[in-house]
C-alpha positions in Angstrom: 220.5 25.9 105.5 217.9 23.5 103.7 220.6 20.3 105.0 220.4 21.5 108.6 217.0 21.6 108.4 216.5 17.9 106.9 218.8 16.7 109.7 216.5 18.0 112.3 213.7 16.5 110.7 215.7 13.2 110.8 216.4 13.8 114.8 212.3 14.7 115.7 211.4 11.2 113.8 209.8 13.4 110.4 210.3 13.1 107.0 213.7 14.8 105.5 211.5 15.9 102.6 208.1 17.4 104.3 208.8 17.2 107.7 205.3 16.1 108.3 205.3 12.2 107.8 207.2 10.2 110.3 210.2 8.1 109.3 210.1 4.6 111.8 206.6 3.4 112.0 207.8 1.7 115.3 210.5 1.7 117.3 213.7 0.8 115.3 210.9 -0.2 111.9 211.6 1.9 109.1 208.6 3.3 106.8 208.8 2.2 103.2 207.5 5.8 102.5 206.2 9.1 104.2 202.7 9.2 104.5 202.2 12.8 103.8 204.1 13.4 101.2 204.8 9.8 99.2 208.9 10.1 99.5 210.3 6.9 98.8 212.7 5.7 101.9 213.4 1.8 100.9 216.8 3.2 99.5 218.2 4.9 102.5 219.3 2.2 104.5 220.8 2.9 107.5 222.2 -0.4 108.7 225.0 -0.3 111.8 225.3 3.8 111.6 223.2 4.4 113.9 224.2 1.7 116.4 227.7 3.1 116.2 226.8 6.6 117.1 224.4 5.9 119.6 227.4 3.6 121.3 229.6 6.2 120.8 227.6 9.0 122.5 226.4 6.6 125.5 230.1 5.5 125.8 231.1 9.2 126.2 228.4 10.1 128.8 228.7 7.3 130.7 232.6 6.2 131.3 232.9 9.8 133.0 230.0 9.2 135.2 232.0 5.8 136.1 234.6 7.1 136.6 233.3 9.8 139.0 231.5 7.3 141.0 234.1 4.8 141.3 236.7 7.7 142.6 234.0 9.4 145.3 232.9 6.3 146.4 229.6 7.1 147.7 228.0 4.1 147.2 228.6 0.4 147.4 230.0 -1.2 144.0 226.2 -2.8 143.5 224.4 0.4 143.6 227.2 2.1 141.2 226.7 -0.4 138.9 222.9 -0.2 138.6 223.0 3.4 138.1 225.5 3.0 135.2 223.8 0.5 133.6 220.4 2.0 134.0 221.7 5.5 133.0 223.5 3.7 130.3 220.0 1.7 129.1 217.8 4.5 129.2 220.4 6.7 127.2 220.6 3.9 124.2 216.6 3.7 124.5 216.5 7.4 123.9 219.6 8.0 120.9 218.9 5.0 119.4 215.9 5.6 117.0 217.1 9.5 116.7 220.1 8.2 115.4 218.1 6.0 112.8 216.4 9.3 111.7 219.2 11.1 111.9 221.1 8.4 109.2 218.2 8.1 107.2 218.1 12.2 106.9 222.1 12.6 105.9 221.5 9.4 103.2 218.4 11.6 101.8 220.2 14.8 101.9 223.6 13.2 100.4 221.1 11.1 97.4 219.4 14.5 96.5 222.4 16.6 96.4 223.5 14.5 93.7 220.9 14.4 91.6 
C-alpha cells in the first residue's frame, strides 16, 4: 500500500517520502531536495520517461477524437484542426509535469526497496 501511496504523491507534485514538500520547483525544474523533510532527489532522474508517457496518453486521447471529427464532418478541416491541436496542447501542458512526478516517485520507491 505504502508504493501506491508514494506514486500519488509523485502525481499531486509532493514528495514520495513526506508528501508535504513539492517535487518541481517550476514547471518541468526538478528540486534538488524536499523542503520539508530534506530527501535527497538529485539521483532520481527522470530524463525522456515522462515525455514518453505523456505522448503516449495524449496520442491515445487524441487520434480517436480525430478520428471522430474527421468521419462526422461537422466542421471545416481548419476548425478540426485547431481543436485537435489545442485539445492536444492543453493535454501535454497538463500530463506533462505529473508525469515528471510520477517518474521521480517510481525511481524513489524502486531505490528504497532496495536498500
Amino acid at each position: 500500500m505504502s508504493g501506491y501511496i508514494a506514486l500519488m504523491k509523485g502525481l499531486k507534485l509532493r514528495c514520495p517520502s513526506c508528501g508535504e514538500g513539492k517535487v518541481l520547483r517550476s514547471y518541468l525544474i526538478q528540486n534538488k531536495s524536499c523542503h520539508a523533510c530534506g530527501e535527497d532527489f538529485t539521483p532520481y532522474r527522470a530524463d525522456d520517461g515522462p515525455a514518453w508517457l505523456t505522448i503516449l496518453l495524449v496520442g491515445h486521447i487524441v487520434a480517436p477524437l480525430i478520428i471522430s471529427l474527421v468521419i462526422m464532418d461537422l466542421f471545416p478541416l481548419w476548425a478540426e484542426l485547431s481543436i485537435s491541436i489545442g485539445i492536444a496542447l492543453i493535454l501535454t501542458a497538463f500530463i506533462l509535469p505529473r508525469a515528471k512526478g510520477l517518474f521521480i516517485a517510481i525511481l524513489w520507491l524502486i531505490r528504497r526497496q532496495k536498500a
